[in-house]
C-alpha positions in Angstrom: 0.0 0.0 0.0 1.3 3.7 -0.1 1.5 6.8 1.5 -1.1 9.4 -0.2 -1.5 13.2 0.6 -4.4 15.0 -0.5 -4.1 18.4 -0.4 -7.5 19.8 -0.1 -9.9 17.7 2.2 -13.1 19.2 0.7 -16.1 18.0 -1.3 -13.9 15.9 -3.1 -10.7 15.1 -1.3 -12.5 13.9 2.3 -14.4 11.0 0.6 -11.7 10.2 -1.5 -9.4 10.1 1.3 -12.0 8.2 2.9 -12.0 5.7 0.6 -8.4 5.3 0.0 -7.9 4.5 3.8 -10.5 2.0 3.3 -8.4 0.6 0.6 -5.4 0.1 3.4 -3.4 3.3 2.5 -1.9 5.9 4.7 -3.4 8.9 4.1 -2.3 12.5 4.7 -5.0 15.6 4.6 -4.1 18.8 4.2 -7.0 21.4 5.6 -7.1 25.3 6.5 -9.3 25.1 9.3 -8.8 23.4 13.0 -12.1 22.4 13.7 -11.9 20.0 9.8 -8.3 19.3 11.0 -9.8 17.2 14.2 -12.5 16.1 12.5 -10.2 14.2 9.5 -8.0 13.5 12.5 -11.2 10.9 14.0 -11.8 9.2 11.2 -8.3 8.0 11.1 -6.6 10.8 9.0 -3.6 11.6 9.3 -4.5 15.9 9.5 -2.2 18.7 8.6 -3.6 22.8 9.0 -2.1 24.1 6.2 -2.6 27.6 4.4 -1.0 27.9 0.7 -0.9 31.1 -0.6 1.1 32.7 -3.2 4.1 33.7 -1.6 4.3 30.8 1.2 3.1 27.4 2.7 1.8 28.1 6.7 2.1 24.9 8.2 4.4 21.7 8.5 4.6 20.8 5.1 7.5 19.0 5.3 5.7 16.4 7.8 2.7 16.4 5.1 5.3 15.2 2.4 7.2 13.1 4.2 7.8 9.9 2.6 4.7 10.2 0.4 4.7 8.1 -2.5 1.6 10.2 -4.3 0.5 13.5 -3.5 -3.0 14.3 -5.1 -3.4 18.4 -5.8 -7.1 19.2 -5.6 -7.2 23.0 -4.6 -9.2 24.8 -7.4 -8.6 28.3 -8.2 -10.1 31.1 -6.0 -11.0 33.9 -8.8 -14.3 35.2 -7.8 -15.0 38.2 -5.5 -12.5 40.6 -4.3 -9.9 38.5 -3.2 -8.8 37.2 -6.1 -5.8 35.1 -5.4 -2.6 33.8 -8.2 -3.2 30.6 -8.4 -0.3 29.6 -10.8 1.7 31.3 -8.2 0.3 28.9 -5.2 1.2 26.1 -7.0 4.4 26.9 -7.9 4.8 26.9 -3.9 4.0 23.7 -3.7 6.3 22.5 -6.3 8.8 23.8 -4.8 7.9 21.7 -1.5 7.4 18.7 -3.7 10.6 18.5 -5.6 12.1 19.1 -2.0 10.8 16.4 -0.2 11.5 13.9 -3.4 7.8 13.4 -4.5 7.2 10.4 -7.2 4.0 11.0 -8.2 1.4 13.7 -8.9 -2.3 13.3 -9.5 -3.2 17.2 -10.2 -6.9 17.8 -10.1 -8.0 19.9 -12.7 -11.4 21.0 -15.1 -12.4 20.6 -18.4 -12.7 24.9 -18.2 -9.4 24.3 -20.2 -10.5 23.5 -23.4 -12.8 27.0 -23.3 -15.6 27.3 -26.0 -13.9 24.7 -29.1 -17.1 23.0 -30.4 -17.6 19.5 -30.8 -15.9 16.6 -29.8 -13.2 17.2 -27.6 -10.4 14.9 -26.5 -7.4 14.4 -24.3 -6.0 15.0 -27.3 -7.8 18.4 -28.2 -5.4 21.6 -27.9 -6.7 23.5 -24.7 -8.2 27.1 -25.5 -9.0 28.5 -22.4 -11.4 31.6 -22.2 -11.2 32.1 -18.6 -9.4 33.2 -16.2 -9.7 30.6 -14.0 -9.8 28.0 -16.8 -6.2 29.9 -18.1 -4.5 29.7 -14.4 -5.4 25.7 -14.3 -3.5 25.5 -17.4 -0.6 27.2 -16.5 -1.0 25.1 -13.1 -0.8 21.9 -15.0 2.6 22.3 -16.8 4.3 23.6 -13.5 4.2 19.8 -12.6 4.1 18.7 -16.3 7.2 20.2 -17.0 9.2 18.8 -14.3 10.9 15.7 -15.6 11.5 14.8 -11.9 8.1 13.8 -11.0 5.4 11.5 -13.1 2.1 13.7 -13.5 -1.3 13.0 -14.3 -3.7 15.3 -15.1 -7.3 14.7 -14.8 -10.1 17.2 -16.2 -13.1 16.7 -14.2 -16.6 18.2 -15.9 -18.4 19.9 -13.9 -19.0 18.3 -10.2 -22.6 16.9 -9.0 -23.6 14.5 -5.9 -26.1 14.0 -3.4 -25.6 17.3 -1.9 -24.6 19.7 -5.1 -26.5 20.0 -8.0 -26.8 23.3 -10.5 -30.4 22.5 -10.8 -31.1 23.9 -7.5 -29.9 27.3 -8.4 -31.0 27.5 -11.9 -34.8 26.3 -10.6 -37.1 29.1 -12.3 -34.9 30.9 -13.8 -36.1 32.8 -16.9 -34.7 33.7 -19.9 -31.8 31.6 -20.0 -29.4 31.3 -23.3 -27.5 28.1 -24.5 -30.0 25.9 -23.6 -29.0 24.0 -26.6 -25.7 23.3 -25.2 -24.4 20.0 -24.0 -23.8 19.0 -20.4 -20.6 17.9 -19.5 -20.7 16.8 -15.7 -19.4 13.6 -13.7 -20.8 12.4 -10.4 -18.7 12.5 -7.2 -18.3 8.7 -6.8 -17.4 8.6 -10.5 -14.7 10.9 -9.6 -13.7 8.9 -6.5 -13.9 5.6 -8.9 -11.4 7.3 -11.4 -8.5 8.6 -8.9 -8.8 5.2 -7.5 -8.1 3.5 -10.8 -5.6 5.7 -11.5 -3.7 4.9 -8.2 -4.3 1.4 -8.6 -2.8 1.4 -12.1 -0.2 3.5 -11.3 -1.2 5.6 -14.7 1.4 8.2 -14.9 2.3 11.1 -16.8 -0.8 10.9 -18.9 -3.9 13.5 -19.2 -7.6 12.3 -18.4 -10.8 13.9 -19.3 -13.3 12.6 -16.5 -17.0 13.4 -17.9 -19.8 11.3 -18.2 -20.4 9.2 -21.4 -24.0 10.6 -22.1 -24.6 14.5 -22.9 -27.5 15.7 -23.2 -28.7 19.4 -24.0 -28.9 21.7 -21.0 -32.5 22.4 -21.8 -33.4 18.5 -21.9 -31.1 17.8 -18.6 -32.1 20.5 -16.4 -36.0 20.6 -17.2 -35.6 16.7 -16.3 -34.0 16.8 -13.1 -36.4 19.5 -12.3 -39.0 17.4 -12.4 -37.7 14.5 -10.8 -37.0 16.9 -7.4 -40.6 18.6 -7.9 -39.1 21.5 -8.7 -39.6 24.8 -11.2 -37.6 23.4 -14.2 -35.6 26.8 -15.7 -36.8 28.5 -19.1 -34.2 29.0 -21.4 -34.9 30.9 -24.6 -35.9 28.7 -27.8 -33.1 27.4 -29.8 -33.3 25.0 -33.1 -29.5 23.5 -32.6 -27.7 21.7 -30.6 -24.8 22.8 -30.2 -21.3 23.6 -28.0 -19.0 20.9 -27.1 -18.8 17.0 -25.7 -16.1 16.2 -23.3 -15.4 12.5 -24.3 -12.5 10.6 -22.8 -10.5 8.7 -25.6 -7.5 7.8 -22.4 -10.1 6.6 -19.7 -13.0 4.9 -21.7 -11.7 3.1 -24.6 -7.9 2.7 -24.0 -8.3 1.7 -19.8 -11.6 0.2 -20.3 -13.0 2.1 -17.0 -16.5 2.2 -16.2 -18.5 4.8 -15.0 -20.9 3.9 -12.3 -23.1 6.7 -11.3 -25.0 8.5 -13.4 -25.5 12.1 -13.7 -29.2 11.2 -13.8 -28.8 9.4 -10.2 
């Protein structure tokens, strides 16, 4: 079994370090707050507080990457509001503490944002065109690790995130006058993303890029009004469109070449 730190014990990285531990692994958890920090501690975590920021890392990192055989990156950039952070920069911190404490491998937690507004099918192979900020900082993020000849990375592009407790159709619920309702969904449930990391670990599937999206895409306007429905709620209104159109995150890497299965479908 190995040693894994997760840095960033959120939505995400809690269950998956949950489940890894399961698995027999010795987990690490990085998290900014005390009260999470105990709580990570009881269910048999091994807890660091630490705060990354762009100019330093507050906390024992050195303990975190101690003898770590894979540390897992899933700290999304913070470019909303008024604090709007580098994020390119943050990471570059924690390179810097990687390549110090001799890190082997790198599973860096990223989005599909990347790839921006290209239409149609769009691959692992598919050059990334950001048109966001936040999509252009992961990008930059991923080749700090990429580029390091030191340390196998793998990149995987998560669509956007649903589960149990976080689904858009809660916020868009009667909304009026939407646009792009023709669009295609490209989301991934929370186990799915769980199941993937785990294959990837298991595998040992290095230095590689992954899109993570679910198989089936259908229009935003067909999607939404459905799981409206199904949680007897206001299904949205989006303005009347004739096409569909936008673009399909498929996974040529995941689906065809490793033969993994999705589980858990964005309908769940």
């Amino acid at each position: 079994m190995s040693k894994i730190a997760i840095i960033g014990c959120g939505w995400l990285g809690l269950p998956l370090a949950e489940t890894l531990l399961g698995k027999g692994h010795d987990i690490h958890g990085s998290t900014t707050s005390e009260q999470k920090r105990v709580r990570l501690h009881q269910k048999g975590i091994n807890a660091f507080l630490l705060i990354l920021s762009e100019h330093a890392i507050e906390g024992d990192i050195d303990g975190f990457l101690r003898a770590v055989d894979i540390l897992i990156i899933n700290v999304p950039p913070r470019l909303r509001g008024s604090k709007k952070e580098n994020y390119v920069a943050k990471i570059q911190q924690l390179h810097t503490a990687a390549r110090k404490a001799h890190i082997p491998n790198v599973i860096f937690v990223s989005s599909t944002s990347v790839y921006g507004d290209v239409a149609g099918n769009v691959t692992e192979a598919t050059k990334p065109v950001p048109n966001t900020e936040s999509g252009r900082q992961l990008l930059q993020a991923e080749t700090v690790f990429r580029n390091d000849s030191h340390i196998q990375t793998t990149i995987v592009r998560f669509g956007g995130l649903i589960g149990a407790d976080r689904h858009p159709i809660n916020m868009l619920s009667g909304r009026t006058g939407l646009t792009n309702g023709g669009n295609f969904v490209n989301l991934i449930h929370l186990n799915d993303c769980i199941r993937i990391l785990k294959f990837i670990i298991d595998h040992q599937w290095w230095n590689e890029v992954f899109n993570g999206v679910y198989p089936a895409h259908p229009t935003k306007q067909e999607y939404y009004r459905s799981e409206a429905f199904k949680r007897g709620l206001e299904p949205p209104h989006y303005e009347k469109e004739n096409l569909k159109k936008g673009k399909k995150v498929v996974s040529e890497n995941l689906y065809s070449v490793k033969k993994v299965s999705l589980k858990t479908s964005i309908h769940s």
